[in-house]
N, C-alpha and C positions, 0 to 999 in steps of 0.2 A: 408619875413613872411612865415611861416611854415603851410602848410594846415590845423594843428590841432586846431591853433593859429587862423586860416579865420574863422574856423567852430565852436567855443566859441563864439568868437565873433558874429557871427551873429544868435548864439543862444540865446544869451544875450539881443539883439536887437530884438528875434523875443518875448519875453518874457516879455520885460522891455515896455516903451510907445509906440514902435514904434509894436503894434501888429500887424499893418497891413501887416508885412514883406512877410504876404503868398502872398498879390495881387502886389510884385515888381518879375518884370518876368524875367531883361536880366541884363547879365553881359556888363558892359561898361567901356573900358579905354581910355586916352585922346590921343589924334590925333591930334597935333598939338594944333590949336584953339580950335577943336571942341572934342567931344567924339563920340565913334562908339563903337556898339555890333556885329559888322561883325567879329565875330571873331571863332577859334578853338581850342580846348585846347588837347594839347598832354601829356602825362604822361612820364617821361623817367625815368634812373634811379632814381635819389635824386633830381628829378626838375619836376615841370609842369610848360609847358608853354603853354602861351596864343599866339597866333600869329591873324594877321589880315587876314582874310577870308573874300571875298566879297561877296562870295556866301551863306554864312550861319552867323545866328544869336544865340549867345551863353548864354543858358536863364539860371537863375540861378540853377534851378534841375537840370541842365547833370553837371555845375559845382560843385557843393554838393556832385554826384556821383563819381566825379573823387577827390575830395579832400577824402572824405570818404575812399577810396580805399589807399589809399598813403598819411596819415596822417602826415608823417614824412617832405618827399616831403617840398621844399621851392618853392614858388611861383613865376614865373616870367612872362613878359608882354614884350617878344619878347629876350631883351640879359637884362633886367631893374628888378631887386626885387623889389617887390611888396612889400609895408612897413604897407599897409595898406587900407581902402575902405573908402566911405561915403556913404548913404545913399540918391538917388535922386526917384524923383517922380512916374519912371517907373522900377528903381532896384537897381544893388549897380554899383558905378564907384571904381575901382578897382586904386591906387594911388601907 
């Protein structure tokens, strides 16, 4: 998925029913079983990725900023493209 492609997207959503999108706060991808927002996101050339960080939690404004910057950018979540998100009760889970 292409950053400019995340950021419609979840314009769309913040627009459409789900208004409440300003109070979801962290990015989250799955972990196995579970999901985690210990994460950090790097920008490189034609890629952002996400990697797992323990120490920090990756809320969804610094990721807005970094898709924002590198619109073009395809999205990934360690060596994995990002196809897409869903909407959970504390943010978005990144898929």
């Amino acid at each position: 998925m292409r950053a400019k492609d995340l950021l419609t997207a979840i314009q769309v959503d913040a627009a459409g029913e789900m208004k409440t999108l300003s109070s979801y706060t962290y990015v989250f991808v799955n972990d196995g079983e579970k999901q985690t927002n210990h994460l950090a996101v790097q920008a490189e050339a034609e890629k952002i990725i996400l990697r797992k960080q323990h120490d920090q939690l990756l809320t969804l404004n610094e990721l807005i900023k970094v898709l924002n910057e590198a619109k073009e950018a395809e999205l990934f979540v360690e060596d994995e493209l990002v196809f897409g998100y869903k909407l959970v009760k504390q943010g978005i889970v990144l898929d």
